[in-house]
N, C-alpha and C positions, 0 to 999 in steps of 0.2 A: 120811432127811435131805432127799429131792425136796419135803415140805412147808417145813421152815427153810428153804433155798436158795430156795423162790419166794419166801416172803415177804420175806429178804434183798435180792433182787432189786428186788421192787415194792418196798420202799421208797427203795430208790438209784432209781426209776423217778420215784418222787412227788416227795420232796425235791428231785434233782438236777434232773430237767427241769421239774417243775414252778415250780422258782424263776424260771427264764427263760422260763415259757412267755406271763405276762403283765408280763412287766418282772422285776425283781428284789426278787422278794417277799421275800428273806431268810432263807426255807423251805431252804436248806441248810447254817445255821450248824449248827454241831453240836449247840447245847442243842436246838434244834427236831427234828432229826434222832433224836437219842437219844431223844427224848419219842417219838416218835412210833415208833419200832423198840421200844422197851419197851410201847407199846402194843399194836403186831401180835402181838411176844411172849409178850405176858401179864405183863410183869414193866416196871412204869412204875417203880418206886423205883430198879431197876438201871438201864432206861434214862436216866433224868434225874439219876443221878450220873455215867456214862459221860459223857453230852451235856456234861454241865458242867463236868466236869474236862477233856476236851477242846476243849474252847469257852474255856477258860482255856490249853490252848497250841496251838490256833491261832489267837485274837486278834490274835496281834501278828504272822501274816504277812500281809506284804504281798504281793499281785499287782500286777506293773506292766509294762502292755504284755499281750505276749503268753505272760510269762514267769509258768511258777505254780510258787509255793513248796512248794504241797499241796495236796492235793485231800481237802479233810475231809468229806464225803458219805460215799462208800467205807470211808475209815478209821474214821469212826463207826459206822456199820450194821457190818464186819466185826469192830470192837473189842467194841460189843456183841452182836451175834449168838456171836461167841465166849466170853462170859460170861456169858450169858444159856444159853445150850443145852450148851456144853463144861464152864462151870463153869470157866472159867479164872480166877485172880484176878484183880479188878478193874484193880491196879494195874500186873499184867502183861500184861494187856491192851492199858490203854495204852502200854507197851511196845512191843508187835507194831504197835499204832495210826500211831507216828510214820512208820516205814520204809513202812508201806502206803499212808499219804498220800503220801509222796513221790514211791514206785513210781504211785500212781494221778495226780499229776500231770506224768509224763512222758507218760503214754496220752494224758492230755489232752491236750498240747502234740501228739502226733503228730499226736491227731484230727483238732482247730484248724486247723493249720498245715499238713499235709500232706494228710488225706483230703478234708478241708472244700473243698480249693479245687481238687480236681478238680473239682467239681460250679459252676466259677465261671465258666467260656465260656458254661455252659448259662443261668445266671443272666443274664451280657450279651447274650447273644443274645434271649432275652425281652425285655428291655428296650429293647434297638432294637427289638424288633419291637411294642412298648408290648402290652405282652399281662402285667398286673397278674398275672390268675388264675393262669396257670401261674409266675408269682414267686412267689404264695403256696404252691402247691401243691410247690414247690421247697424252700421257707423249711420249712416246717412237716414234709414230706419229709427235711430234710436233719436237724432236731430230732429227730423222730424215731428217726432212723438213729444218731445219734451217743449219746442216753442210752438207746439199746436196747442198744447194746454195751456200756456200762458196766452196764446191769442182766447182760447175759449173763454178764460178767466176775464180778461180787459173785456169780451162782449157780453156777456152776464154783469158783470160788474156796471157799465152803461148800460143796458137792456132794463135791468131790472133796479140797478142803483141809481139811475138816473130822476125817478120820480121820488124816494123817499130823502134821495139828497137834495133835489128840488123844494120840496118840504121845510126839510131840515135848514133849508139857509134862509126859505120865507119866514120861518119861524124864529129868527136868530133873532136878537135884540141888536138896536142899533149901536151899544154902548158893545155888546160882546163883538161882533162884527167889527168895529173899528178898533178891536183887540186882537180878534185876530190878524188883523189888516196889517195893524203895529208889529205884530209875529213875524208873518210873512217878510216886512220890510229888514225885519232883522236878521232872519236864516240867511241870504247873503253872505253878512260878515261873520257872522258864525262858519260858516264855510273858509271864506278867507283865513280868518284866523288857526281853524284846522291845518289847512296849509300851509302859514308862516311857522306853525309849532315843530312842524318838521325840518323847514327848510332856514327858519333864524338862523343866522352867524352874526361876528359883527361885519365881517367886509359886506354884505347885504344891506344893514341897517341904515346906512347911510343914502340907498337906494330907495327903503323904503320911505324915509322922511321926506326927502324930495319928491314923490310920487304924491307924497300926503300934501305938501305946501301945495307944488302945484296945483291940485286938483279943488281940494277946500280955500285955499286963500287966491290965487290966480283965477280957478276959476276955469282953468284948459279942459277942456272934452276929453274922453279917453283917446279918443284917436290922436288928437297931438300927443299927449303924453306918451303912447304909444312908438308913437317916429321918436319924440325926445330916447325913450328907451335904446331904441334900436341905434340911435347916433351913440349913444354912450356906449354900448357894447361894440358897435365896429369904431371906435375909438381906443376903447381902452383894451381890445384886442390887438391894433397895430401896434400899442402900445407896449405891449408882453410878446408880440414879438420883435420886435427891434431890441429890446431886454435881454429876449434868449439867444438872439444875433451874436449879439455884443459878448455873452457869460460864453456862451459857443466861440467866437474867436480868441479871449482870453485863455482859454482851455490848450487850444492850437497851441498859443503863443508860449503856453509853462509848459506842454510837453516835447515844445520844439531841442531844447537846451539838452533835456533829458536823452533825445533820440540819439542828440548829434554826440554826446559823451558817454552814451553807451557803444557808438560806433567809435569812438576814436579807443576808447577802453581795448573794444572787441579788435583792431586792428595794432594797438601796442602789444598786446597778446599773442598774435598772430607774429609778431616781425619779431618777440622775442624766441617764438618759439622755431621762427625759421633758423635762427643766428644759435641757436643752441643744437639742429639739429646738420647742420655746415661746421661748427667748432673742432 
């Protein structure tokens, strides 16, 4: 298992720091994640169902501030690594998947919040003493330090959680197992739904009913519905604007009148005051 746990590792190493190491590449959504752990693993089909069903519930958390709802790096690589190598099902996976983000984003919050800023007198004191290079060597130091612990975490975590979670799902009853199964299939739209709670209006609703006939009653793959989407938005986008063409020349047209009799105002004015000033 020292082979699975490193590659577990390095890719909570790639994903998670590497999203921040040039901005935020977006390299630790889950669908990228699971692609990319199904790659190391040999198994891309599991990983990019993993990713994506997980990418579907944690969409809709929001971080704000310093406060993180999940840490989906972690719970992705350990979701898949443990269906990928243990043969866990998929949907009990994600099961195990939600509690392991959460657990992984309180490490974060410690990290952030508490170890990160020991290292923060060192930082101002560089700074008065304008010395850039040891900032950076500080910055890139303190990156390092923080998504190496989260790699160590994900290899202890398979290294050693690998056999009593092996256990524990041979030990599962088949009646609880096909409940968590049932879990798993639901975290999804529980996701979803997160995200409509933010984003409802009614000019949307009517987007999403159709999305819904389509897919349950028609019976369309996402992929059609997908093109359908995007024909209706470069639709009803030409739409608004030939709209604001049209409110846009109206505008011309009522301030034309106004131009033309302020200038004719502005030159009765002028010729009386030439003929007052000849008198």
């Amino acid at each position: 298992m020292y082979k699975e746990a490193f590659l577990a590792a390095l890719t909570v190493f790639i994903c998670y720091g590497g999203n921040w190491l040039f901005g935020q590449s977006m390299i630790e959504r889950p669908l990228v994640v699971g692609c990319i752990a199904g790659l190391i693993f040999g198994d891309m089909r599991t990983g990019i169902i993993m990713g994506a069903s997980l990418e579907a519930i944690f969409m809709g958390a929001v971080d704000i501030g310093g406060a993180l709802s999940a840490e989906p790096v972690t719970a992705t690589v350990l979701a898949t690594t443990f269906s990928i190598v243990l043969n866990v099902n998929d949907k009990a996976a994600l099961a195990l998947a939600v509690p392991i983000g959460v657990l992984a984003a309180f490490i974060s919050m410690f990290m952030k919040n508490v170890v990160m800023n020991l290292f923060a007198p060192l930082v101002d004191k560089y700074a008065k003493e304008n010395n850039p290079r040891a900032i950076a060597i500080m910055h890139y130091s303190m990156w390092f330090i923080n998504y190496f612990i989260f790699s160590l975490i994900t290899f202890f975590s398979v290294l050693k959680g690998a056999k009593p979670v092996q256990q524990l799902v041979n030990s599962i009853p088949d009646n609880l197992m096909a409940g968590l199964a049932a879990t798993g299939g639901l975290l999804p739209a529980v996701g979803f739904a997160i995200l409509m709670r933010m984003l409802w209006s009614k000019q949307l609703a009517p987007y999403f009913f159709l999305g819904f006939v389509l897919v349950a009653y028609l019976e369309l793959p996402s992929v059609a519905v997908a093109v359908l989407g995007i024909i209706l938005v470069l639709v009803t986008s030409f739409k608004d604007k030939q709209l604001l063409d049209i409110e846009n020349k109206q505008k011309e047209l009522e301030m034309r009148p106004t131009v033309s009799a302020s200038g004719a105002a502005a030159g009765s004015e002028s010729e009386q005051e030439e003929e007052d000033f000849f008198s």
